[in-house]
LUMDREN-240785 format. One record per residue (C-alpha): residue in three letters; z, x, y. Coordinates in steps of 0.05 Angstrom, whole numbers, padded with zeros to 5 digits, always signed. Layout:
REM residues N
ALAZXY
...
END
This chain:
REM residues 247
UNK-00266+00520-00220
UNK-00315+00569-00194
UNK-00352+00559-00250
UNK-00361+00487-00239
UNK-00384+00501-00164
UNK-00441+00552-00182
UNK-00458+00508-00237
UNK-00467+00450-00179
UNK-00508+00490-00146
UNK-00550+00526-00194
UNK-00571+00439-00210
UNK-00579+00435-00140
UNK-00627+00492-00124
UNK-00661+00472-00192
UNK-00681+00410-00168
UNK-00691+00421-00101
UNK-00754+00470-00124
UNK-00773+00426-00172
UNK-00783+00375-00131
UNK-00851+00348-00107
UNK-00875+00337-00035
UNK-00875+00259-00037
UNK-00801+00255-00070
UNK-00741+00229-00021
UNK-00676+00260-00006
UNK-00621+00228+00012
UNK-00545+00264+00032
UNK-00491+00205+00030
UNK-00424+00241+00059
UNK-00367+00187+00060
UNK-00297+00194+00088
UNK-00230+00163+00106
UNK-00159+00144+00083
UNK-00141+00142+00008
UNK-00069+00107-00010
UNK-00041+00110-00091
UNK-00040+00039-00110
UNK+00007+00059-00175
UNK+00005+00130-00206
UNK+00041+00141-00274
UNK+00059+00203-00320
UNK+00090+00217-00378
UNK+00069+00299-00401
UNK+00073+00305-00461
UNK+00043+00238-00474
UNK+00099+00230-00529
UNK+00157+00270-00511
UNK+00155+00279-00437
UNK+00194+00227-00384
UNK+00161+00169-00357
UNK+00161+00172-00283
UNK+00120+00140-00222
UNK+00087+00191-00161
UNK+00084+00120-00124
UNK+00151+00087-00141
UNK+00200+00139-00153
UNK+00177+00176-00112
UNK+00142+00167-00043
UNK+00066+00189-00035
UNK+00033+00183+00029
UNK-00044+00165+00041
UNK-00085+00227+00064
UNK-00156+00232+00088
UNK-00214+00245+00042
UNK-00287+00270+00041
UNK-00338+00248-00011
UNK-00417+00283-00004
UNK-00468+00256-00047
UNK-00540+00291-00051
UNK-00592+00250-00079
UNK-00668+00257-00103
UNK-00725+00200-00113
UNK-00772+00225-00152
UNK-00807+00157-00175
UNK-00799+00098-00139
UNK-00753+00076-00214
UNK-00725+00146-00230
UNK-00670+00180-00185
UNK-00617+00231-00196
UNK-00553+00257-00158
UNK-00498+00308-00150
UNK-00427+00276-00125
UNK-00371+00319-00101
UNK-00312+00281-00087
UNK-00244+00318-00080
UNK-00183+00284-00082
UNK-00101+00307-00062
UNK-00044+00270-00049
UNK+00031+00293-00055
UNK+00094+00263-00063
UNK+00161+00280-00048
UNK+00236+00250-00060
UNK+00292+00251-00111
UNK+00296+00214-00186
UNK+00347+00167-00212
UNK+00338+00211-00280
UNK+00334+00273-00311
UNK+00252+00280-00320
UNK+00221+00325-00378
UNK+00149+00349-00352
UNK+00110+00389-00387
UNK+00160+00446-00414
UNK+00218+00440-00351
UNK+00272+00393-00349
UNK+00282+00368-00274
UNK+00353+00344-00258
UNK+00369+00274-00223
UNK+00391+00278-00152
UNK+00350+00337-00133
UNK+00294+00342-00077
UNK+00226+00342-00119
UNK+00155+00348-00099
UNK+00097+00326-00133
UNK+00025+00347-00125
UNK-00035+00300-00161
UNK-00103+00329-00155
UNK-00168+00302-00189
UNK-00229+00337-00165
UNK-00295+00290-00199
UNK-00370+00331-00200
UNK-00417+00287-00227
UNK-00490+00283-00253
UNK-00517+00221-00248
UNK-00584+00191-00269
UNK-00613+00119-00255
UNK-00670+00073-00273
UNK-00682+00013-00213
UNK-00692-00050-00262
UNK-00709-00098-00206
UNK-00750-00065-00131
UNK-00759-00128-00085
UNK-00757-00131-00010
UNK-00685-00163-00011
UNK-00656-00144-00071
UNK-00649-00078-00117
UNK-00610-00064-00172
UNK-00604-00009-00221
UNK-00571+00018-00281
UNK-00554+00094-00310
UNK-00509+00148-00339
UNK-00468+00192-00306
UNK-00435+00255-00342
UNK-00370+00266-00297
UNK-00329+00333-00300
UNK-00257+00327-00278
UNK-00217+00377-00247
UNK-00144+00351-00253
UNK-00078+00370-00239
UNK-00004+00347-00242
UNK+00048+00392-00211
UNK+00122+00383-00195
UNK+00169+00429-00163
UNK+00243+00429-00145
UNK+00285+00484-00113
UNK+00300+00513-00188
UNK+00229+00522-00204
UNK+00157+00478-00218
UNK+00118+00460-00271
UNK+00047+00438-00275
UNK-00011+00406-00333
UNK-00084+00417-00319
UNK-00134+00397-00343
UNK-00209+00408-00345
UNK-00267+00361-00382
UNK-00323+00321-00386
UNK-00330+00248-00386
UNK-00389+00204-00393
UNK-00399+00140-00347
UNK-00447+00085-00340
UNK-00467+00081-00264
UNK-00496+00012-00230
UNK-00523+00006-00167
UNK-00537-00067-00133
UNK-00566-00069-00062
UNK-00574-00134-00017
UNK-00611-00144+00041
UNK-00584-00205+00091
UNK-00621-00187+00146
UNK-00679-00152+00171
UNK-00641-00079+00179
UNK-00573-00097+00152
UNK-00542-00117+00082
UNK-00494-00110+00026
UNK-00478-00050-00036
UNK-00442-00054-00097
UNK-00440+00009-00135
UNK-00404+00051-00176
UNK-00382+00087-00251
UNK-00350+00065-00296
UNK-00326+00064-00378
UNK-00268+00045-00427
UNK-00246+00067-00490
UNK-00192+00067-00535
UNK-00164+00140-00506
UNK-00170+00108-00433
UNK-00218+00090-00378
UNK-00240+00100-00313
UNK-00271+00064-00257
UNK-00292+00079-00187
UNK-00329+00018-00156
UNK-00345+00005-00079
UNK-00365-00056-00040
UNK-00400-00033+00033
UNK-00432-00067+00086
UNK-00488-00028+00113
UNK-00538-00018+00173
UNK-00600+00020+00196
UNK-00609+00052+00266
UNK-00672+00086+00245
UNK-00712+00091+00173
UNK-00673+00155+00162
UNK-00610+00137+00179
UNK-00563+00089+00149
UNK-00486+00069+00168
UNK-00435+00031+00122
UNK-00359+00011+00120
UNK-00326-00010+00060
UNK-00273-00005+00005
UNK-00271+00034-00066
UNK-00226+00022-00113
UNK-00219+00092-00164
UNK-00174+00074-00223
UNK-00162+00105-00300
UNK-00126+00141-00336
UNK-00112+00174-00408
UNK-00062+00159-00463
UNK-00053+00217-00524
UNK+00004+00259-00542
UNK-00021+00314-00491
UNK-00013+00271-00447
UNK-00008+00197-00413
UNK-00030+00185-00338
UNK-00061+00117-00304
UNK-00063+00118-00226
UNK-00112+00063-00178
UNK-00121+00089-00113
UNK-00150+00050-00052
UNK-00207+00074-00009
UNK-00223+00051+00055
UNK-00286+00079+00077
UNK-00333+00097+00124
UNK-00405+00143+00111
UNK-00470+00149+00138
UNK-00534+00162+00087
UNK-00586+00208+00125
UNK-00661+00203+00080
UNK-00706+00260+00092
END
């Protein structure tokens, strides 16, 4: 973990000095509530139990923060650093014995449950189309995931992390209605045959000034994995609210 952080800002400082008087900057800090549309496990992905964080047991929304630092350095090229956290916990009693990870948790018991997936991405983009009213773009986006599944009872707790890379195409599409007002569609995401992942929003925004920029929207962030380490699919729903400052 702390590895990952000085690595985030070693890119960042990196950057920042490499960067030439006419680029633009732009810090896009989002926040909100976050709810857990479905959340599934099974760990191990072919031994463990089957069980829901959403259905079996109950998992509350909880606020979030998402910070995104970007850098135009051609009016076509731009790259950014994303840090967006994410925690929710559940808590209530199974129907069913449940084998996670190496602990078998007895039915009937109080049982708390802990999902964390921390995302630090890297992302790159080419604008394909630059008109007054209309932009849209298209990149890759190399994704590290801090994740972790945790459960706990009153006889003890048992938890799977799990630490990697994943690369992402990222698309960006930007509408202007009105003279300082419009619409943006954005987002990552990738499938595969060992799982997928997606984390798309939809935002209207508005200027105040050229530098600073409001928006309110929704993301949807949904994926998952399936191996015999492990198998986990969760969608959660965003509603959000940011402001971009340029500088």
């Amino acid at each position: 973990m702390r590895g990952i952080k000085y690595l985030v800002l070693t890119t960042l400082l990196t950057v920042a000095l490499a960067a030439p008087a006419a680029s633009q900057w732009s810090l896009d800090a989002e926040g909100g509530m976050v709810w857990s549309g479905y959340n599934n496990v099974r760990i191990p992905g072919d031994t463990g139990t089957k069980f829901s964080l959403t259905r079996d047991l109950n998992s509350d929304g909880a606020a979030f923060v998402r910070l995104r630092l970007s850098w135009q350095f051609h009016p076509r090229h731009a790259l950014s650093l994303l840090y967006a956290p994410l925690k929710l916990a559940a808590a209530g009693t199974l129907d069913r014995d449940v084998f996670f990870v190496d602990q078998v948790f007895p039915a009937g018991q109080a049982l708390r449950g802990t999902y964390v997936f921390n995302s630090y991405r890297l992302t790159y983009r080419y604008a394909l189309v630059r008109r007054p009213r209309f932009e849209a773009g298209i990149g890759l986006t190399i994704k590290v995931r801090d994740a972790l599944i945790r459960l706990e009872n009153q006889g003890g707790a048992a938890a799977k992390k799990d630490l990697g890379f994943v690369p992402l195409i990222n698309f960006r599409v930007l509408g202007r209605i009105g003279k300082s007002w419009g619409v943006l569609f954005e987002g990552d995401a990738l499938a595969a045959p060992q799982g997928r992942a997606e984390d798309v929003s939809l935002a209207a925004w508005v200027d105040l000034t050229k530098s600073l920029r409001l928006k309110a929207g929704y993301r949807i962030v949904e994926g998952g994995a399936s191996n015999d380490e492990v198998y986990t699919f969760a969608l959660f729903h965003y509603a959000v609210v940011g402001a971009v400052l340029t500088f």
